[in-house]
N, C-alpha and C positions, 0 to 999 in steps of 0.2 A: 504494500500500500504506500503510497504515497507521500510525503511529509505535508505538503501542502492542504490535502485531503483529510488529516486528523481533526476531531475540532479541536478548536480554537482553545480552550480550557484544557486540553490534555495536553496541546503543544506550551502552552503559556506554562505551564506545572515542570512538563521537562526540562526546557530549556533554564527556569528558574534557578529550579535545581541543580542541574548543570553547569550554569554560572558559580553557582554559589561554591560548591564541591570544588571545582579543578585548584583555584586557591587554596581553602581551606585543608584540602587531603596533603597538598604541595608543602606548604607550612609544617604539618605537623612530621611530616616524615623529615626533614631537612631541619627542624628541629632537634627530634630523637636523635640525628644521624650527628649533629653539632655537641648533643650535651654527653653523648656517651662519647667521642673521640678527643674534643678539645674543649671543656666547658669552657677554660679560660678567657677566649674569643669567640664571641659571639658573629661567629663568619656569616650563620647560615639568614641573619635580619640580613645584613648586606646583597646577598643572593635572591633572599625574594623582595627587597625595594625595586631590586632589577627587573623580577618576573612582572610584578605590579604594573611598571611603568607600561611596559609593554604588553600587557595583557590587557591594561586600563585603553591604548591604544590602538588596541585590536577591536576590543569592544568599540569603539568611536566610528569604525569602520577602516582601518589602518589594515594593510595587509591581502590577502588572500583569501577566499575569493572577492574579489573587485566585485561582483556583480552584485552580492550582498550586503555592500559598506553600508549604504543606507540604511539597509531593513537596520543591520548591527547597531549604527546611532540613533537611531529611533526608539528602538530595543531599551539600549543603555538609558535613553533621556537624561542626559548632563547636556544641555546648552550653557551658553555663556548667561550671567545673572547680570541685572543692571546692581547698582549698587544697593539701589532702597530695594529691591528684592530679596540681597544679601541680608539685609538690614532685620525688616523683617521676617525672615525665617529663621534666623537665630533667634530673634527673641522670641518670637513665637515658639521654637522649639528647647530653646533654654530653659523659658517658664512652665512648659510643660514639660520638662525634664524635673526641673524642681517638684514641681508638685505630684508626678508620679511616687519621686523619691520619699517624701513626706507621706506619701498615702501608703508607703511600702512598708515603714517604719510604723504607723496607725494599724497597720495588716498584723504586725508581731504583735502587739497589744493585745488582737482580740481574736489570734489563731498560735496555737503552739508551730513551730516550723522544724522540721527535722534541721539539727547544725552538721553539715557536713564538713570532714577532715580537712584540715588546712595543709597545703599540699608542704614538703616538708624544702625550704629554700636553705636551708642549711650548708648545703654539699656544695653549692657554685656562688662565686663571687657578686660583690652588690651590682658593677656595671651589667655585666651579663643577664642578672637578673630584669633589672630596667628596660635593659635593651630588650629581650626577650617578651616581656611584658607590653609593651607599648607595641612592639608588632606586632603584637596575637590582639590586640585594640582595634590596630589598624586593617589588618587582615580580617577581622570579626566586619566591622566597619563597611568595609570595600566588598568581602563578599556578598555580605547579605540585605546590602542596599543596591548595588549590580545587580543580583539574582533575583532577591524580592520585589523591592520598590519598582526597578528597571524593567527587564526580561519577562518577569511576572505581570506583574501589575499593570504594568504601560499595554498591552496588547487587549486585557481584557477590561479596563477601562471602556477601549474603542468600543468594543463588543457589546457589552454588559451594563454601562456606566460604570461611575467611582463608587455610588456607596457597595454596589456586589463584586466590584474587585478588591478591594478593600476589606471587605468581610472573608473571600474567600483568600487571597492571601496573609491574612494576619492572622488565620485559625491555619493553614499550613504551615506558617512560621512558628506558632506555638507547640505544635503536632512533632514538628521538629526538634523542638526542645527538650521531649521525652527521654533522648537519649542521657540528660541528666539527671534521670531519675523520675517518679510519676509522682506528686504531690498537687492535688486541682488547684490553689489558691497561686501557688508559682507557677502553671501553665496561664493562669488566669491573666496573671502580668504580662506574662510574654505575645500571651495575643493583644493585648491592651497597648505592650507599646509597637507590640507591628503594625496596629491601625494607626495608631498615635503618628509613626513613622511614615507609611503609608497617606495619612490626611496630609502630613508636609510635604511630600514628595507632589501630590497631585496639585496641591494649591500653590505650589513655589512653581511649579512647571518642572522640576530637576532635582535629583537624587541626590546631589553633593552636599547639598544643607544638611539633610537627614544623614547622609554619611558623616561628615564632620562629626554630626553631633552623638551618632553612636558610637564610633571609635571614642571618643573623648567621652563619655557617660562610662563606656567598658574600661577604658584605661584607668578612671577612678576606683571603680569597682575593682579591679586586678590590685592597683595601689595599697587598696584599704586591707585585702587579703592577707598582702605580704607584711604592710605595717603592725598592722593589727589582729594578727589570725587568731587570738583567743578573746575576744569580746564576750561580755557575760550578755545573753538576751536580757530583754527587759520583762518585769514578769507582767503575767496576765492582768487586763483589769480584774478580773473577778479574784486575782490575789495580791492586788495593790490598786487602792484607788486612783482616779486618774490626777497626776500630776502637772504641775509648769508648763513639762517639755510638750505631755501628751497636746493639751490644750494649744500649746505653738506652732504644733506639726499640725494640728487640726484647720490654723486659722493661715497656715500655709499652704494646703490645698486650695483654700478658697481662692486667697486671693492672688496665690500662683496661676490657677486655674482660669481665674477671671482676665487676666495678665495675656494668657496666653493664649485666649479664645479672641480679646481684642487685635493682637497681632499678628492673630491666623485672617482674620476680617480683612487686616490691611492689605492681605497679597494680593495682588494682580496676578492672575498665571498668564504666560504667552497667547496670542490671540492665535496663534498658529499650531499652538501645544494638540486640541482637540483632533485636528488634520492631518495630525503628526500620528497620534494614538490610532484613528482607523486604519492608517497606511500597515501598520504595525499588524491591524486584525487582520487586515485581509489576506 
């Protein structure tokens, strides 16, 4: 059968995936392959900055086959941003970074969360670690806003509209996530911010906001791990009543939330973005 001839939601799933995996599989093996030979230098970041470049490249439509460069940047959806576009998608996605984070912390309050093992950074040096850390950010980042936001999303947008691409990409992404382990309130998140991601990508016209902003959300997150792997949870409301911080984190969803709904208002997406997405279904 055909490639052409699949529909459109099983092609859009493939190739998603597809994107997403050739980095992320590349990393981890060149990883393994760096900390068991030479932790000391961290060679193998160096090696995939190089694959990035040019895989980010290729995706733009750079390379072989020519006759598909288009469909590839269409695919990708990274156009150039004007500035106030820049403007407001970071803050739009900042503030809704903040307030997911506040609502994640509100979540431990009033769900026990299984803590899992802090990986043990012992054995390899602090550069190596940094380094190592920040590209598995950046790599997080690049593939699964390429794969999801991009390749995913952009085709069946044209198809479906935004809010059923959107829905059915950010519960894929979550689906995805299982390989962490099955707990519904943390799959709950993960769908939460792949729409979250998802809603930026479509109202920016362009995936690079959203990438920036999950690479640097994960890079945090990897930070806090290594700084801090033995955090004591906070206990339950129903075994301590609510406190200062509770009440701070509560009044920082609000009006992070509100912050960041006015921000997402201010986008303009490209007049040509829509034109761009059916080209992409057909």
């Amino acid at each position: 059968m055909r490639w052409s001839r699949l529909p459109i939601l099983l092609r859009s799933v493939v190739l998603g995936l597809l994107v997403t995996a050739v980095p992320t599989l590349l990393w981890g093996v060149l990883l393994q392959v760096n900390l068991k030979l030479s932790a000391q230098t961290p060679w193998a970041a160096i090696l995939m900055a190089v694959f990035l470049i040019c895989y980010w490249k290729y995706l733009q439509g750079w390379g072989w086959p020519h006759s598909l460069a288009s469909q590839r940047r269409n695919g990708l959806r990274a156009p150039a941003l004007a500035p106030a576009v820049w403007a407001w998608s970071l803050l739009a996605g900042g503030f809704g970074l903040a307030a997911s984070i506040a609502l994640f912390l509100v979540a431990h309050r009033l769900v026990h969360w299984p803590v899992a093992a802090a990986p043990d950074f012992s054995k390899f040096p602090a550069p190596t670690i940094f380094v190592t850390l920040l590209m598995s950010a950046i790599v997080a980042g690049f593939s699964e806003e390429s794969g999801f936001r991009g390749y995913m999303q952009s085709p069946l947008e044209g198809r479906y509209g935004p809010a059923t691409a959107i829905l059915i990409t950010s519960v894929i992404f979550g689906l995805l996530h299982l390989s962490h382990g099955f707990f519904a309130p943390a799959i709950l998140f993960d769908i939460g911010w792949g729409a979250f991601y998802g809603l930026l990508a479509w109202r920016s016209g362009s995936i690079v906001p959203a990438l920036v902003l999950h690479s640097a959300a994960d890079f945090l997150e990897f930070m806090l791990i290594w700084k801090l792997p033995h955090r004591a949870p906070a206990p339950l409301l129903w075994q301590a009543p609510p406190d200062v911080r509770f009440w701070a984190e509560c009044a920082l969803i609000v009006v992070m939330s509100a912050m960041s709904a006015f921000a997402m208002r201010r986008l303009r997406r490209p007049s040509d973005f829509r034109s761009q997405s059916l080209a992409v279904a057909r």
